[in-house]
C-alpha positions as MATLAB code, in Angstrom:
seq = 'XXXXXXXXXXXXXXXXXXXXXXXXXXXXXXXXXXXXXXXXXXXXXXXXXXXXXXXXXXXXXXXXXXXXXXXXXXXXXXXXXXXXXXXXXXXXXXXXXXXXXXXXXXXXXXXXXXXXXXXXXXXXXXXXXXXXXXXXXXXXXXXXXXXXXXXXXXXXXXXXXXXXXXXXXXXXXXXXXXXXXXXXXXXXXXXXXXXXXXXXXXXXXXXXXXXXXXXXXXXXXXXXXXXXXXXXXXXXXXXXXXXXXXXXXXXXXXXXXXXXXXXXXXXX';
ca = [
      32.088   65.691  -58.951;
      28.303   65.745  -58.167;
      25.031   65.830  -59.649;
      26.056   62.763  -62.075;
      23.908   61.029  -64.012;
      23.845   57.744  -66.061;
      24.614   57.170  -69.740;
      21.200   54.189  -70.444;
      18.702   55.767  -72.560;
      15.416   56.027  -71.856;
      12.405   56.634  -74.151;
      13.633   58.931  -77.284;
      11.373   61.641  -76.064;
      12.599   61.787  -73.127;
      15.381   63.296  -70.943;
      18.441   61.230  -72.117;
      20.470   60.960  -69.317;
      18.767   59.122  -66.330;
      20.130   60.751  -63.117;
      21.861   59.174  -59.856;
      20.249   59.772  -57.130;
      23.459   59.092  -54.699;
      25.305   61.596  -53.983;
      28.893   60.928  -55.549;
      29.582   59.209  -58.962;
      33.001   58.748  -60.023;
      33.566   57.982  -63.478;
      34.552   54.447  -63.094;
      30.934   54.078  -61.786;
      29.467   56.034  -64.693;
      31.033   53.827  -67.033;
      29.632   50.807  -65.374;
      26.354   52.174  -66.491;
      26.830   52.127  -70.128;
      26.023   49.611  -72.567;
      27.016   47.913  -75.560;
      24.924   47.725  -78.797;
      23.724   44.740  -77.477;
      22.402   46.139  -74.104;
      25.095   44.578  -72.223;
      27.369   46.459  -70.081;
      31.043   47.255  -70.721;
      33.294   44.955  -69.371;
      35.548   45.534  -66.250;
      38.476   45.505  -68.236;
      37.426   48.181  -71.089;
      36.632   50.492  -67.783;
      39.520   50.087  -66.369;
      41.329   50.765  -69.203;
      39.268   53.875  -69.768;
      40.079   55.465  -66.203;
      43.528   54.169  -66.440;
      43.623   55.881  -69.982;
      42.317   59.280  -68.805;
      44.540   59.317  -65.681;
      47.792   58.939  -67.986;
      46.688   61.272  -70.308;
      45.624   64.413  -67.655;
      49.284   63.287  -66.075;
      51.415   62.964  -69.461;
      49.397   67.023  -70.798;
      50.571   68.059  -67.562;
      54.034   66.955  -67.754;
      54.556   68.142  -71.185;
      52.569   71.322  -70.654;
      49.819   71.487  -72.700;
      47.431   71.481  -70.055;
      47.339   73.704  -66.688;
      45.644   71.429  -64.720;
      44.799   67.779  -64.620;
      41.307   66.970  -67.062;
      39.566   65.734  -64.008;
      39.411   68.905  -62.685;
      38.104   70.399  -65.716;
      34.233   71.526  -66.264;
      32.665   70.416  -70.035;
      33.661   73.717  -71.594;
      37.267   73.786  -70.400;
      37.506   69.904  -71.392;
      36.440   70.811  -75.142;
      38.757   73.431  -75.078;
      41.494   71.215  -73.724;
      40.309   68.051  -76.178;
      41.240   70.466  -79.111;
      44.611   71.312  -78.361;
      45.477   67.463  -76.930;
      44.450   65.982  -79.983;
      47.015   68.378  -81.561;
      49.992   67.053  -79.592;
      52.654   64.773  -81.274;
      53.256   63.295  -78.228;
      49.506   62.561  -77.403;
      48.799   61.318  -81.269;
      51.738   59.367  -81.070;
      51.397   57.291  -77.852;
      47.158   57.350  -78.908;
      48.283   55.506  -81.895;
      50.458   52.954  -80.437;
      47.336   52.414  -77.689;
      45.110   51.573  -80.434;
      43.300   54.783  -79.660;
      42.305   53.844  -76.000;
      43.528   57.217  -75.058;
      41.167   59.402  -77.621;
      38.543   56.722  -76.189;
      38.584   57.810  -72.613;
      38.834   61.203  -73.462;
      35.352   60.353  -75.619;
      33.707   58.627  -72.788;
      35.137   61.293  -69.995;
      33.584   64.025  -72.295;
      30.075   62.305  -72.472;
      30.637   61.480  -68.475;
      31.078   65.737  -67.603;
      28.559   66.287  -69.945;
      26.480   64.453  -67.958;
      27.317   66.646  -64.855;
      26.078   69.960  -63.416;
      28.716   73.015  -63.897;
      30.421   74.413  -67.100;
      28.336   77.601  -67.631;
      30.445   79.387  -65.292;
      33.477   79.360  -67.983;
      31.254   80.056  -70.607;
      30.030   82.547  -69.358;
      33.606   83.902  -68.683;
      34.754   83.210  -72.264;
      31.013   85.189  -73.243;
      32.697   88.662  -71.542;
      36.377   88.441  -72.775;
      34.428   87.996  -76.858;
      31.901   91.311  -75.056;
      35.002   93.269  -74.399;
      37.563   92.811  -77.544;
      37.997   95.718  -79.042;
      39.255   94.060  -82.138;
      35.826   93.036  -82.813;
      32.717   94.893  -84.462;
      30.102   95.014  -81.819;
      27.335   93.332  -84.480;
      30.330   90.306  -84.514;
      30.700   90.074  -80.448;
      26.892   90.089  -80.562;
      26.477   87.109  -83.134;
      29.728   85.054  -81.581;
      27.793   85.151  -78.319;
      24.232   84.372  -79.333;
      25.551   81.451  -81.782;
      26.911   79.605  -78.116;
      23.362   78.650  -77.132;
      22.077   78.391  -80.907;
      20.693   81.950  -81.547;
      20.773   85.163  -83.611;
      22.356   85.022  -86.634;
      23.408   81.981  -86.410;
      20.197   80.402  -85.848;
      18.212   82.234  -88.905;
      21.462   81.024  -91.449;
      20.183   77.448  -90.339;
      16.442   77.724  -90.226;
      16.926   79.039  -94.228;
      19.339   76.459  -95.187;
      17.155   73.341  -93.507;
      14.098   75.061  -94.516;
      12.676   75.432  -91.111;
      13.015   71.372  -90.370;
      14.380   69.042  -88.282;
      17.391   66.842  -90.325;
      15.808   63.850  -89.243;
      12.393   63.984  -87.950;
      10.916   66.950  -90.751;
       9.431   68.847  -87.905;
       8.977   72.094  -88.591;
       7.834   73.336  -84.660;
      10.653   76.204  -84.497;
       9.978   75.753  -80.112;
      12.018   72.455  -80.310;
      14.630   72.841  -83.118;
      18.347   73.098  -82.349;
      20.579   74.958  -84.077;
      23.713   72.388  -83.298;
      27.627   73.350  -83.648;
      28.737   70.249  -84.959;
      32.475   71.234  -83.584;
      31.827   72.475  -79.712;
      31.461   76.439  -79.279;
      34.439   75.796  -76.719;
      36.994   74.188  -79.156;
      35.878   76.865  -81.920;
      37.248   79.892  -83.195;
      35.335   83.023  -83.010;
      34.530   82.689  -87.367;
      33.984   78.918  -86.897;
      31.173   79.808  -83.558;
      29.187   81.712  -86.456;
      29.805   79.277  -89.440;
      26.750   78.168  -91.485;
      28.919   75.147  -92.312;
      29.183   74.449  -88.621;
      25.544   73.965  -88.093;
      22.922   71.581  -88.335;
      19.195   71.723  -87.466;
      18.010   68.930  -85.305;
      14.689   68.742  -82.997;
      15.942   68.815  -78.937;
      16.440   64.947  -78.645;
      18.898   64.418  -81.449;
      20.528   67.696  -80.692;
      21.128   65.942  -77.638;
      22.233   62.708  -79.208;
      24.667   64.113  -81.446;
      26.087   66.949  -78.812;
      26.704   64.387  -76.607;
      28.676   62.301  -78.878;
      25.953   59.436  -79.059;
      25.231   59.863  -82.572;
      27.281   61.579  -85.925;
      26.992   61.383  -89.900;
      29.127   60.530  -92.589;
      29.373   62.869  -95.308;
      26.194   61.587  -97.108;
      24.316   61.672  -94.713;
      23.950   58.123  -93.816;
      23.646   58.055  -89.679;
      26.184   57.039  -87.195;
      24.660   55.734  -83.856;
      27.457   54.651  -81.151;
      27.512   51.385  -79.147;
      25.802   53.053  -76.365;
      22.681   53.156  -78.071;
      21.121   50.285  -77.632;
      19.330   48.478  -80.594;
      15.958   48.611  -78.264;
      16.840   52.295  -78.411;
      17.640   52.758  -81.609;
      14.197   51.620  -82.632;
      12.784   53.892  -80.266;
      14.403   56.360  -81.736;
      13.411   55.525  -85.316;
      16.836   55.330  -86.034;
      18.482   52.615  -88.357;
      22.586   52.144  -89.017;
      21.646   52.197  -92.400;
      18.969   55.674  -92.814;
      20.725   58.400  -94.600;
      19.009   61.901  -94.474;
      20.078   65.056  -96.461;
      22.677   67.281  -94.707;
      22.699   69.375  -97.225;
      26.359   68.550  -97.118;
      29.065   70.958  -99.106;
      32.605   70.738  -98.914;
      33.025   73.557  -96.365;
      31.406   70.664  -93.733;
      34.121   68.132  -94.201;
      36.624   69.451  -91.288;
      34.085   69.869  -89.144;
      31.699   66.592  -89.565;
      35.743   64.807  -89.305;
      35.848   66.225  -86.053;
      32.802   65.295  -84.228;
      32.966   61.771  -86.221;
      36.737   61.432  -84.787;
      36.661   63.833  -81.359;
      32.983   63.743  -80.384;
      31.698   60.537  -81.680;
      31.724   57.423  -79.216;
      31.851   54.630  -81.292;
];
């Protein structure tokens, strides 16, 4: 895959991903580029266990048929897509389980690794015309569906009222640079969760970033979730503390969809 980038974060206000400038980067070298809370880079072992544990996974899907084709053929939107209905497997939960979750792990990191990558708009885009052309749908419904995939319409304004125009974290009220974040991918969504108000949160570009790409979640109150690969140099860059809480404006109709970014999404 090309046009890969590096998971090390830079300065918080800047572009989070630092790009390659080789021309190839597997995945086994993007992991080599990530870091522990500490700053210190994963070991050999936890990579190879994370390549070894996405390579079993893509070839036990395909044997059991849940997936098509193998996941490291997959761009970021057919991944989610895929991610949903693995996680769903009793085979996959079962052998995840007895792997102390190594398996959900790779699929984590692989995520945040294609993520990092050119490509995916293409399917998107394709998914975009098949919600354009179903009948079964009002057109004012296609319309919303489709603008709530890159955080507009309907979608948007639900969010801007319910955060009050600001930024979760930050306060900011500059409408340029807010985000109006799915906190369960467009791609793994149904067509009613894509326009949920309860699958939404406001968040200025750079945490829209964090949290989309898995780097950063909340617990139900609130209180924030950074993961390992943000270091604590970072993290105080960021203004961010394990221990900050900020006001969700969590009701119950969050819960199944803060569990799955916090158990899917979330790199811990």
């Amino acid at each position: 895959m090309r046009g890969g980038r590096a998971c090390r974060l830079l300065h918080p206000f800047s572009i989070l991903l630092v790009p390659f400038y080789n021309d190839e980067v597997e995945f086994k070298d993007f992991l080599r580029t990530c870091t522990k809370e500490d700053g210190t880079p994963l070991s050999e072992r936890s990579i190879d266990h994370y390549e070894s544990g996405l390579r079993v996974a893509s070839e036990d899907m395909l044997r059991q048929g849940v997936i098509s084709k193998p996941l490291m053929d997959m761009n970021l939107f057919e991944l989610d897509v895929a991610i949903e209905i693995i996680r769903r497997d009793p085979f996959f939960e079962a052998k995840d389980k007895r792997g102390k979750r190594m398996y959900r792990n790779a699929l984590k990191h692989y995520r945040l690794y294609v993520y990092s990558l050119v490509g995916g708009q293409d399917a998107a885009k394709d998914e975009e015309r098949k919600i354009i052309l179903d009948s079964s749908l009002q057109q004012t419904e296609r319309e919303a569906i489709v603008q709530a995939r890159i955080g507009q319409g309907i979608y948007r304004e639900k969010l801007l009222r319910k955060y009050n125009n600001r930024c979760i974290i930050t306060g900011i009220n500059l409408s340029e640079i807010l985000i109006a974040s799915h906190i369960k991918p467009w791609a793994a969504s149904s067509n009613k969760e894509r326009i949920s108000l309860e699958n939404g949160l406001l968040l200025s570009a750079t945490y829209d970033r964090l949290f989309d790409q898995g780097l950063m979640s909340f617990e139900n109150d609130g209180k924030i979730l950074l993961s390992s690969i943000v270091t604590k140099d970072n993290a105080e860059k960021l203004r961010l503390g394990t221990s900050s809480k900020y006001d969700i404006k969590y009701d119950p109709g969050m819960k199944d969809y803060l569990d799955y970014h916090r158990n899917i999404i979330f790199i811990r």
